[in-house]
N, C-alpha and C positions, 0 to 999 in steps of 0.2 A: 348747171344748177339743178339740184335735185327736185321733183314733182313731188307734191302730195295727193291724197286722195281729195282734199279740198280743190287742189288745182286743176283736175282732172275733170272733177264735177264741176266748175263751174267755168269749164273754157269751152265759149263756143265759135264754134267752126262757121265761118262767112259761109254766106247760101248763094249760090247760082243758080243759075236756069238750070231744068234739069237735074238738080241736086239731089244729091243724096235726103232720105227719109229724116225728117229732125228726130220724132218718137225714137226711133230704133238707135240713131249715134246715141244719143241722151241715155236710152237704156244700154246699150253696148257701155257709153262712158259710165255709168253707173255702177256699172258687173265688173267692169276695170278696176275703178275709182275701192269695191270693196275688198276686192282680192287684193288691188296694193297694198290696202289698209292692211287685211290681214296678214301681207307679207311682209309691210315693215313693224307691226306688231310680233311677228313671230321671230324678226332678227330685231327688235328691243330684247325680246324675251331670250334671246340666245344670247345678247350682248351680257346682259345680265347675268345671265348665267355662266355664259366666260366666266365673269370678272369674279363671280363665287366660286367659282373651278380655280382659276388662277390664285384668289384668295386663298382656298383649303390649299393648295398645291404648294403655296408658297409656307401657310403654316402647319401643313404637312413636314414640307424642307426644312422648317425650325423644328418641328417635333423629331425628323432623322438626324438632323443633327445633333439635337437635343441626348434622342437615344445612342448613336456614336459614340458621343462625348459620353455619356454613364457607361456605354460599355466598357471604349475602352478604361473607363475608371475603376469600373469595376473588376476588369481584368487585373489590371495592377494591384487594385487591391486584394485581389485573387492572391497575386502571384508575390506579394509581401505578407501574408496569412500564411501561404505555403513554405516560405522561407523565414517566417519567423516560428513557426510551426515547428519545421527543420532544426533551426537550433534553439529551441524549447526541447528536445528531443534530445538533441546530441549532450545539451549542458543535463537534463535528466539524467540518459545514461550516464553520465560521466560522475555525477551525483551516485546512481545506484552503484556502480564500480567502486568510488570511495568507499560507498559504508560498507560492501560487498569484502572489499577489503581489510577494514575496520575488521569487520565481522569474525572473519578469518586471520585475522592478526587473535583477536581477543580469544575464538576460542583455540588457539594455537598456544598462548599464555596461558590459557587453564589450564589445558592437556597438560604442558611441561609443570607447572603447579600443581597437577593432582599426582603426576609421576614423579616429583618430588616429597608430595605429602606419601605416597604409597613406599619410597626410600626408605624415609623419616619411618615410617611403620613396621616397617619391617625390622632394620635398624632396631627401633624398642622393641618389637617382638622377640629379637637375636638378643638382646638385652636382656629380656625382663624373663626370658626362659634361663639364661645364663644365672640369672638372681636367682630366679626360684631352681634351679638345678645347685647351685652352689648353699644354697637353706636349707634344701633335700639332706646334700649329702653331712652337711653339718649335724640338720640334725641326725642323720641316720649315723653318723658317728658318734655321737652323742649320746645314744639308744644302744650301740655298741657298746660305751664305754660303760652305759649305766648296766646292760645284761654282763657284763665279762665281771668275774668275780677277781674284786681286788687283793692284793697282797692282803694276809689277816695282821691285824694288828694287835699284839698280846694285850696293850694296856689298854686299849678299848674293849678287846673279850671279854678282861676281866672286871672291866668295870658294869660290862652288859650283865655278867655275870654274876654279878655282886647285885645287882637291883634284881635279876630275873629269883634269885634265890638258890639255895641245893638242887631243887630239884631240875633247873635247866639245866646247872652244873654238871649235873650226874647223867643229862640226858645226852647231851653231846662229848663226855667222855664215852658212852654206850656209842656212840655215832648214829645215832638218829638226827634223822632232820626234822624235825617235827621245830614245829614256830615255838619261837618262844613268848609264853606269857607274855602279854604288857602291864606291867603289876600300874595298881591304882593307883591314882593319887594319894589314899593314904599310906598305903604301903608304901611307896618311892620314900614319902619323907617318916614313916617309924625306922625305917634301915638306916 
């Protein structure tokens, strides 16, 4: 059975002949009786404090637990971030290649459409010089035909000749080329 400091103070020791001093046990029990005190106060206050140790300790263990479990959660959600990451990236590229190709399709169909329209240009260029080459020479035949002096025709000399009067008559039998008069309006119609 365990002592207390009450127990200790108030046990007292049978007296004999020759005994021991009472003052002095009394005070010896006394100096005992406070230091027990003080040292089963001082293992309450350690017991106590275990039990707050062991407390934090244990919600400590809930908290590394606690923190474990997020890490690893948060790991995984790391490591699905990264692999949806991954192909957000692959499905992008794969996106930018399509239009990449698009691209390159389209302007591939212009090029052969603008070297088709530059054909087509040409083509009427080779045309439209052949026109105006072929008008040229039309008219420059034309121009020909109008400078080349025609066969003369008697009964239009003479009819020129008849409005122009004697005196052209008489000029182009001389063979001068001098113009002939354009007689007037009145003149044409007194003849």
């Amino acid at each position: 059975m365990r002592l207390t400091p009450l127990d200790i103070q108030s046990h007292h020791f049978a007296r004999r002949m020759r005994g021991v001093d009472a003052g002095e046990v009394e005070a010896f029990l006394r100096m005992v009786a406070e230091d027990f005190a003080d040292v089963i106060r001082d293992n309450d206050r350690q017991r106590d404090r275990i039990r707050e140790l062991e407390a934090r300790v244990a919600e400590l263990g809930s908290r590394e637990e606690t923190l474990r479990s997020t890490l690893m959660t948060a790991q995984e959600l790391s490591d699905d971030l990264r692999k949806t990451a991954a192909k957000e990236a692959e499905v992008l590229l794969a996106e930018a290649e399509v239009k990449a190709e698009k691209l390159i399709d389209a302007a591939h169909r212009r090029i052969a459409k603008l070297a088709e329209d530059i054909r087509e240009m040409r083509a009427l260029r080779t045309r439209i010089a052949a026109s105006v080459r072929c008008a040229i020479e039309t008219h420059l035949e034309l121009l020909d035909g109008l400078a080349a002096d025609g066969p003369e025709d008697p009964v239009l000399d003479g009819k020129v000749a008849f409005l122009a009067g004697p005196r052209a008559a008489a000029a182009r039998k001389a063979g001068t080329t001098q113009p002939l008069p354009v007689p007037s309006p009145g003149e044409a119609a007194g003849a």
